[in-house]
ZAMARGU-4260 file (C-alpha; in steps of 0.2 Angstrom, whole numbers, plus 5000, padded with zeros to 4 digits):
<rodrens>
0) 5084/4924/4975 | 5101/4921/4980 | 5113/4933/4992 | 5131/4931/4987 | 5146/4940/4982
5) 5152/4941/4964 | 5165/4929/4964 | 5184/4939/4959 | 5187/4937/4941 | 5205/4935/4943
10) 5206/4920/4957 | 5221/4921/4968 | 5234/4908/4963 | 5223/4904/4949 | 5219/4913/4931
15) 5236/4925/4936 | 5249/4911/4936 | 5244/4905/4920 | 5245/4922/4912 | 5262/4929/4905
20) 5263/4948/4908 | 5262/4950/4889 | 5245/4942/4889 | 5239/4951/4903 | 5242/4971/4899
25) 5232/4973/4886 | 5214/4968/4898 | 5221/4977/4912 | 5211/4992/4909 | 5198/4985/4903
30) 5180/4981/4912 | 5178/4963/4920 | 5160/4956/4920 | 5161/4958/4939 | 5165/4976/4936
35) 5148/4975/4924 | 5138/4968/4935 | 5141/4980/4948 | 5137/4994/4937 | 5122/4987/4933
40) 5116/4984/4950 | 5120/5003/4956 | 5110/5007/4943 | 5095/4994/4948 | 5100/5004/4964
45) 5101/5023/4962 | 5084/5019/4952 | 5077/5012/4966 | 5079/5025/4980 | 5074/5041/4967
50) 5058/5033/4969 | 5060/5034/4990 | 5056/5051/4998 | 5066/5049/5016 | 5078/5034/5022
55) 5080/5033/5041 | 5092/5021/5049 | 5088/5017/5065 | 5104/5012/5074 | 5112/5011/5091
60) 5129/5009/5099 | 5124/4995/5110 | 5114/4980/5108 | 5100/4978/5119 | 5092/4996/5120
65) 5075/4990/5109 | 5082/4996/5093 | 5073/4984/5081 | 5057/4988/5093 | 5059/5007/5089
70) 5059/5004/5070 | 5046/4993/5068 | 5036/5006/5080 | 5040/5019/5071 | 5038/5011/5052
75) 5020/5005/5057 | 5013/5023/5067 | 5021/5029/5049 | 5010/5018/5040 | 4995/5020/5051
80) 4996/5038/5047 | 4993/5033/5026 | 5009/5035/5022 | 5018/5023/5009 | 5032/5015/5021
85) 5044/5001/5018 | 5055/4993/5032 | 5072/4985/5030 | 5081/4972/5040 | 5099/4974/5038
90) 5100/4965/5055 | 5108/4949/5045 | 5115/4940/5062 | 5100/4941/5070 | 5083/4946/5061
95) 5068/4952/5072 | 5058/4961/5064 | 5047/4949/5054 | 5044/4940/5073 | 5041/4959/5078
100) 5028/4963/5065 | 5018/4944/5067 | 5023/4941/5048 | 5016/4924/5042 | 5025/4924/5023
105) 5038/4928/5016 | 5040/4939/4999 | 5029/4939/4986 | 5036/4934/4969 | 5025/4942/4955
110) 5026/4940/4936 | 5042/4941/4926 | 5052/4936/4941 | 5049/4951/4950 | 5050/4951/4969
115) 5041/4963/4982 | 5042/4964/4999 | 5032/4955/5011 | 5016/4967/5016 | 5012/4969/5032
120) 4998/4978/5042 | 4992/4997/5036 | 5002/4992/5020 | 5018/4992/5027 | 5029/4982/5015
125) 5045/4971/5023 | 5059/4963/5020 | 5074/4952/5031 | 5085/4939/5027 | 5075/4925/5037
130) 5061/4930/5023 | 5074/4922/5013 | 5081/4908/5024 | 5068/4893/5022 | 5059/4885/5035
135) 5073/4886/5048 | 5071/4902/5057 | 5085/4897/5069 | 5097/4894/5055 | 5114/4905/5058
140) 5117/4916/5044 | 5138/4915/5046 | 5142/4928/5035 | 5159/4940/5033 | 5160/4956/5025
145) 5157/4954/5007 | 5144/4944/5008 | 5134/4956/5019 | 5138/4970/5009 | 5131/4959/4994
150) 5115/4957/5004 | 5109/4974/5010 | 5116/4980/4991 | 5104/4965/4985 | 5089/4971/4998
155) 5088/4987/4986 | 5094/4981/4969 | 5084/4968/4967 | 5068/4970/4977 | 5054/4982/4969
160) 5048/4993/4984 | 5040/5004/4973 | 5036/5022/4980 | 5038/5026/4996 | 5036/5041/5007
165) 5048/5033/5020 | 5060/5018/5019 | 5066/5013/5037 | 5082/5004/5040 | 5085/4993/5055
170) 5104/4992/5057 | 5112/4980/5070 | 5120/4987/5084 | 5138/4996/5084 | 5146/5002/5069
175) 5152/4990/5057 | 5149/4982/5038 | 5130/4985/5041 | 5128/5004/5046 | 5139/5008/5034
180) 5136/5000/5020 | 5118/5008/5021 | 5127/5025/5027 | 5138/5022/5008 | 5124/5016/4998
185) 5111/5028/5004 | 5119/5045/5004 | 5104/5053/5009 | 5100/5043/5025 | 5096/5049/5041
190) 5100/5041/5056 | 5089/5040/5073 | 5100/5034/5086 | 5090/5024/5099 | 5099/5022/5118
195) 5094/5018/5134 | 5098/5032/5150 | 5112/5022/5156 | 5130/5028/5155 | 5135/5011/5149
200) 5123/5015/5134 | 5128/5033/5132 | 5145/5030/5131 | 5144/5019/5113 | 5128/5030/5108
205) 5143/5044/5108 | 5153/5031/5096 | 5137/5029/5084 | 5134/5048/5083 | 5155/5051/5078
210) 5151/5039/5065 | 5138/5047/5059 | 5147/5063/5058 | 5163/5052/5049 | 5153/5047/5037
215) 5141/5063/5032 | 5127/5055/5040 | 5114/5066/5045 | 5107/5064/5061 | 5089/5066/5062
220) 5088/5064/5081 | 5091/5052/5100 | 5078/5042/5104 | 5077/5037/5124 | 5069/5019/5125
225) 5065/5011/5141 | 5067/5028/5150 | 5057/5023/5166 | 5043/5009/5171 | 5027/5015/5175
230) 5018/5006/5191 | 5006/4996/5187 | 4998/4999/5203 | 5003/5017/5209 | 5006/5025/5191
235) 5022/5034/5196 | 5038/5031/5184 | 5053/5021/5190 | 5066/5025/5183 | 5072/5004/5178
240) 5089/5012/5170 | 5093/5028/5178 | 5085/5044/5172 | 5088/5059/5161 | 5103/5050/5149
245) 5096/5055/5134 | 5094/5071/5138 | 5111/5074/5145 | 5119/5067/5130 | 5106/5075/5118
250) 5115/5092/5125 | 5131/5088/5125 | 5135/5080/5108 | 5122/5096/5101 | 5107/5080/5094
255) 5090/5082/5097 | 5081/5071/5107 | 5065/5068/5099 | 5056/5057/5113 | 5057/5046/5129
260) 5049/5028/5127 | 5043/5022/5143 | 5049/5005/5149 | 5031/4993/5146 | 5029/4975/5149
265) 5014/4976/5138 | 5026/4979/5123 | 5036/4964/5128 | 5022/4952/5125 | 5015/4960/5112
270) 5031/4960/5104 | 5034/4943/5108 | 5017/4939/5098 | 5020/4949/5083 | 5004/4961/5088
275) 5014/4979/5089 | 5000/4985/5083 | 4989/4984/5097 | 4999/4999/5105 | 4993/5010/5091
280) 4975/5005/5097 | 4978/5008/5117 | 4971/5027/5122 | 4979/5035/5135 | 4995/5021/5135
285) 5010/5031/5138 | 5020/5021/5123 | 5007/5027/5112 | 5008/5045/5117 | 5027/5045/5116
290) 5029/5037/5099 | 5015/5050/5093 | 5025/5063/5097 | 5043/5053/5089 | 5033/5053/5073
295) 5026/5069/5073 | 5046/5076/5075 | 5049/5066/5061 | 5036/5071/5049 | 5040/5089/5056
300) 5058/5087/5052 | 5055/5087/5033 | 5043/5081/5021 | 5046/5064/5007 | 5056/5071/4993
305) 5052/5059/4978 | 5040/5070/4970 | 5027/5057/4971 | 5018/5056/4989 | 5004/5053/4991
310) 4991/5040/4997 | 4996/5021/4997 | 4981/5017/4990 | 4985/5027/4975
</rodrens>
């Protein structure tokens, strides 16, 4: 499948300076295959999210804070919980999540063309652009603005996610052509807004939640990664990054903070190795226990609203 933009009907300095003004009025209201084509596709679109209950985008105002860790985390305790659960990479510059989640494919093309996401563990189904890249994973993806909007649009349009319960979104940091394209083609997102308890992390976590609010996206919650390390040897927290950010700026911009995710080397290598999933399996781990209580804020916060939940299994 390929990710492009549809090219302009009317080239600059091309088709027009061949036209006469008589010959171009009577087409100038009328509908140009590019217009088509983009109908079509937010039907293909619309189609596909009335079969997704809840859309979270996980974003954050810096880079560096564990984002892409949080949303794989949270897609796969989703998942081990039975839900139906999808996770989307619109990180286009720099992908992590297939490394993240140890994928070993890439999509799976099925009959009359049609193209599913890439399953991982506990049935949770994945797509990124370097699924789509070729062998080259440290190929540059140099992209501006159309052709990114074309790709995430693509990510929905043309892949067949089926039904879902959830439908995660890692955005990358900051608030530009990715956040809000999801935040325009998804109007009924939610957004977690991951941070770290530095003020140099809280100050453009206050940029992504005015966003949020610019563009009527709802804001499901503040997630506090890396809040302190836990001492291998004495068990007591230090605080790596400062302390009590996410709290502070939970009050004072009126978001709830769903959770504080201690700071583990442990999730660094597994990470590294593409075993997440061995955090799920550690009794009594800290990590474990804060991301048990993230998800149970989420599944508190409101239930899938496609009409069709159930088991994945289904």
């Amino acid at each position: 499948m390929g990710f492009a933009p549809q090219r302009p009907f009317l080239g600059p300095g091309r088709e027009r300076e061949t036209m006469t003004e008589r010959e171009e009025l009577p087409t100038m209201n009328q509908p140009t295959p590019g217009d088509l084509e983009r109908a079509e596709q937010d039907r293909m679109i619309k189609d596909g999210l009335r079969r997704i209950g809840r859309k979270i985008l996980v974003m954050s105002g810096k880079g560096g804070v564990g984002k892409s860790t949080v949303a794989s985390m949270v897609a796969l305790f989703l998942a081990h919980r039975g839900l139906r659960v999808g996770l989307m990479d619109v990180d286009l510059h720099g992908p992590s999540i297939p490394r993240l989640i140890g994928a070993k494919s890439g999509l799976r093309i099925e009959g009359e063309g049609r193209v599913r996401p890439y399953l991982a563990e506990h049935g949770l189904q994945v797509m990124s652009i370097e699924m789509v890249l070729g062998e080259n994973k440290d190929a540059a993806v140099i992209w501006r603005g159309p052709l990114k909007i074309s790709a995430i649009r693509q990510f929905i349009s043309d892949i067949e996610w089926g039904d879902l319960d959830y439908l995660i979104v890692d955005s990358p940091p900051g608030t530009g052509d990715e956040p809000l394209t999801v935040a325009q083609t998804i109007p009924d997102a939610e957004a977690l807004v991951v941070t770290t308890p530095q003020e140099i992390s809280l100050a453009d976590v206050r940029k992504s939640i005015n966003f949020c609010h610019q563009v009527n996206l709802k804001i499901l919650g503040l997630v506090e990664n890396m809040s302190a390390m836990i001492c291998p040897h004495c068990g007591e927290a230090v605080p790596l990054f400062g302390a009590g950010g996410g709290a502070r700026i939970s009050k004072q911009m009126g978001v709830p903070l769903l959770g504080e995710i201690p700071a583990d080397p442990q999730v660094v290598s597994l990470g590294d190795k593409g075993r997440l999933t061995e955090i799920m399996e550690a009794s009594g781990n800290s990590v474990r226990e804060a991301y048990q209580g993230i998800i149970d804020h989420i599944v508190a916060s409101g239930a899938p609203a496609t009409g069709q939940t159930g088991s994945k299994d289904e």
